[in-house]
C-alpha positions as CSV (number, residue, x, y, z in Angstrom):
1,X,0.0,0.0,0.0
2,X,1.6,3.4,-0.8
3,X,2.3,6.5,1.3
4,X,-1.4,8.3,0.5
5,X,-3.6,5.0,1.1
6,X,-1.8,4.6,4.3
7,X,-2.8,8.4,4.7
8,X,-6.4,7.3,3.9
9,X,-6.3,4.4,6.5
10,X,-5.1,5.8,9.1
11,X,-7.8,8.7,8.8
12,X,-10.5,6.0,8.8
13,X,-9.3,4.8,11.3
14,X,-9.3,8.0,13.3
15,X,-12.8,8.4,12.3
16,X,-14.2,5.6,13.0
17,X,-12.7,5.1,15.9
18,X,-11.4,1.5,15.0
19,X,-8.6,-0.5,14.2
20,X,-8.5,-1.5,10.7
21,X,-6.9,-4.4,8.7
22,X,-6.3,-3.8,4.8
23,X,-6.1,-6.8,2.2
24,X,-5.0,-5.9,-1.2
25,X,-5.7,-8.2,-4.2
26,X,-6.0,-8.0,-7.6
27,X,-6.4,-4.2,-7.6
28,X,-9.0,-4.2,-4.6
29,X,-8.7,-2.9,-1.5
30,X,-11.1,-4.4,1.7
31,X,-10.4,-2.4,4.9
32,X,-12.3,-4.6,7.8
33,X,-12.8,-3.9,11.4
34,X,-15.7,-5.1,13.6
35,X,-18.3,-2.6,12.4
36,X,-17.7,-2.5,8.3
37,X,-16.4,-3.6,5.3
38,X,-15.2,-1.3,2.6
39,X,-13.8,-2.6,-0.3
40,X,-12.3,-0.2,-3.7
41,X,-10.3,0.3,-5.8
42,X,-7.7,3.2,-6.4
43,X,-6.4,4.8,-9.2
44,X,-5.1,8.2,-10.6
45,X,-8.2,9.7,-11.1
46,X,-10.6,7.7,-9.7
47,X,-11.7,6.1,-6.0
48,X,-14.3,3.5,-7.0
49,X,-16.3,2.5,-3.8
50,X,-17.0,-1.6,-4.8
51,X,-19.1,-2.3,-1.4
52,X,-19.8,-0.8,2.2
53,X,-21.0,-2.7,4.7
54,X,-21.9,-1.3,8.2
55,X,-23.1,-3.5,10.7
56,X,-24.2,-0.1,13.1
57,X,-26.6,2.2,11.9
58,X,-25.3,5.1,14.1
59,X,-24.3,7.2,11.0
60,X,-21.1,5.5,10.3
61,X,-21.5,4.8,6.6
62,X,-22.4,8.4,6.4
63,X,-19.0,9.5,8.5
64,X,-16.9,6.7,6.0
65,X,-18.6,8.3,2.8
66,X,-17.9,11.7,4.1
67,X,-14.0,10.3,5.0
68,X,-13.7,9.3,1.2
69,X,-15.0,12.2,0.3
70,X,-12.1,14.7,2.0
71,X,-9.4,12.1,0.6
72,X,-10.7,12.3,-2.9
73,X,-10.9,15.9,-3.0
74,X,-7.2,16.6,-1.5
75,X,-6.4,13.8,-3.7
76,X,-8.5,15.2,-6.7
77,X,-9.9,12.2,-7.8
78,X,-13.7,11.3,-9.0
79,X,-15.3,9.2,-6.5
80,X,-18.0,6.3,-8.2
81,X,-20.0,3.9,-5.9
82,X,-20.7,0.6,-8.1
83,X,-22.6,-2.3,-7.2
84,X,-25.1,-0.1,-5.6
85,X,-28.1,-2.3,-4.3
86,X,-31.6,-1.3,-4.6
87,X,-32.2,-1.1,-1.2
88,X,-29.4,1.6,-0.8
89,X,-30.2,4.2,-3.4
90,X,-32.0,6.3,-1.1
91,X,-28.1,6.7,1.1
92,X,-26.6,7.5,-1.9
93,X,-28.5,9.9,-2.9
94,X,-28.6,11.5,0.5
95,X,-24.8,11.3,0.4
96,X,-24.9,13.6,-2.5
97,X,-24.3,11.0,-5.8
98,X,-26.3,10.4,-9.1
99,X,-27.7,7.2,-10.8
100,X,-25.3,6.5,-13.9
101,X,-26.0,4.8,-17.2
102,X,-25.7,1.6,-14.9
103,X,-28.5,1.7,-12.6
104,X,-25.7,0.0,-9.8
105,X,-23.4,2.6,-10.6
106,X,-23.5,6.0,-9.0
107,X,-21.1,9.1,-9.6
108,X,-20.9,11.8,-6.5
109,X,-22.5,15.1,-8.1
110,X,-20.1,18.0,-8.8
């Protein structure tokens, strides 16, 4: 894991108030504690979230989005959620993102 994703971590971790543990294959990253899941992927321009799972609903997908979200911008990279479930539209729009051409892919509004 490079310098900035460490960076990234280590302000989830802050955040969340958690230790986290990062796996890295095949492109993907999954960051794990005992309250979520987040797995993406990284590149130059774009931080594509592939899944967020919370197991709380005290606001803490809301407080990992909004994480990403002040990464991406110091990083200045475009931020998709893919693999959006039906059932979750609803936080992703709240969170500030618009359907795509995919209906399970969502790009955060400008």
């Amino acid at each position: 894991m490079d310098e900035e994703l460490s960076e990234f971590v280590h302000l989830l971790s802050e955040v969340t108030c958690v230790y986290l543990q990062v796996e890295y294959m095949d492109g993907t990253y999954e960051v794990e504690s005992d309250t979520f899941t987040l797995t993406f992927t990284r590149n130059d321009e774009v931080f594509e979230i592939r899944n967020i799972d919370v197991r709380s609903n005290a606001g803490l997908g809301s407080q990992i989005i909004m994480t990403i979200h002040e990464y991406a911008d110091i990083m200045d990279l475009e931020v998709i959620a893919s693999n959006v479930r039906e059932t979750a539209e609803g936080f992703w729009e709240k969170m500030g993102y618009q359907r795509g051409s995919s209906q399970q892919k969502y790009f955060r509004a400008a």
